[in-house]
N, C-alpha and C positions, 0 to 999 in steps of 0.2 A: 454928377452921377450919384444915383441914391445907395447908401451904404445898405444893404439888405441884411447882412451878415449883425450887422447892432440891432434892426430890428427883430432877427433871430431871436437873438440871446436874452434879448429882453423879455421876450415871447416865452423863453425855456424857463425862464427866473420866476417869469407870473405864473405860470401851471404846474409849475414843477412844487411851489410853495405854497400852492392851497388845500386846504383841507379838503377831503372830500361832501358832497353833498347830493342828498337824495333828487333826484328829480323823474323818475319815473318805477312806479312799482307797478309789476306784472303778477295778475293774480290767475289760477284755473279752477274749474268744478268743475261740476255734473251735474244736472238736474233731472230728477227722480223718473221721467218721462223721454223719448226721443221726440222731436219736434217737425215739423212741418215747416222747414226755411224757404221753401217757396210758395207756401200760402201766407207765411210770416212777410214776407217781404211784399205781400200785397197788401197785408192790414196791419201790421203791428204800427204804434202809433209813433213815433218819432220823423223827428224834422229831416233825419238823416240817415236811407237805411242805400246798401249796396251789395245786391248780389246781382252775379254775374257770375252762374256755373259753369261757361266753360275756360273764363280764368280761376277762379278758387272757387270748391266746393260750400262754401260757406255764406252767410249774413250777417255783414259787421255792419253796426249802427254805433250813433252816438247818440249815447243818453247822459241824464244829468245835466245841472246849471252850468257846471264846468265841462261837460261834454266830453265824457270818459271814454273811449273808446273801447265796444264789445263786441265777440268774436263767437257766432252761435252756429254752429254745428250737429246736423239731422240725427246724430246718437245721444243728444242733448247735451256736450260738453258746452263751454264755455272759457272764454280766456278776457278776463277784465285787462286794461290797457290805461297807461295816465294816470294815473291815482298817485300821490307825492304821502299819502299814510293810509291807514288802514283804515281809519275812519273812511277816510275818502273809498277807497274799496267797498265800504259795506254800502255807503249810498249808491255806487254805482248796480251792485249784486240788487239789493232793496228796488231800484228802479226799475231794475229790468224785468226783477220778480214781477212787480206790479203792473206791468206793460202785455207779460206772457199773461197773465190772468185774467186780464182784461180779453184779451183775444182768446180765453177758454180751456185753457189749459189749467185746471183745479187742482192739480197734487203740486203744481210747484209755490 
């Protein structure tokens, strides 16, 4: 019979003594403009875009080499996802900017 109970304790010994570490920063804004998420999700240019309004109001795609996870919403908020610093946040925002501008949207 396998002892479970030592594989517990073992288990509480390793997480209980590590230090913490970043692994997911959540970023949000606004952009200057309300946006068009269903015309977006017909031409915005990424490899991975999903809207589906009558589960969530929304069009989250992945952008960036690391494939940041972002959350765009028709009063033009936004919620970046995945980023481990801040850097990494500003390329995700940077990308996205450059993706809405592309598709015509000039103030953002």
């Amino acid at each position: 019979m396998v002892n479970y109970w030592f594989y517990i304790r073992i288990l509480r010994i390793h997480f209980m003594s590590s230090k913490p570490r970043i692994v997911n920063i959540v970023a949000t804004g606004r952009f200057p403009c309300e946006l068009d998420i269903e015309e977006l999700s017909q031409t915005l240019d990424c490899e991975e875009r999903i809207y589906e309004p009558e589960i969530y109001p929304a069009l989250l795609v992945k952008v960036g080499k690391k494939r940041f996870h972002v959350t765009l919403y028709s009063n033009g908020k936004y919620i970046i996802c995945g980023a481990k610093s801040e850097e990494e946040v500003m390329e995700a925002y940077n990308e996205i900017s450059k993706k809405l501008r592309e598709c015509g949207y000039v103030r953002i």
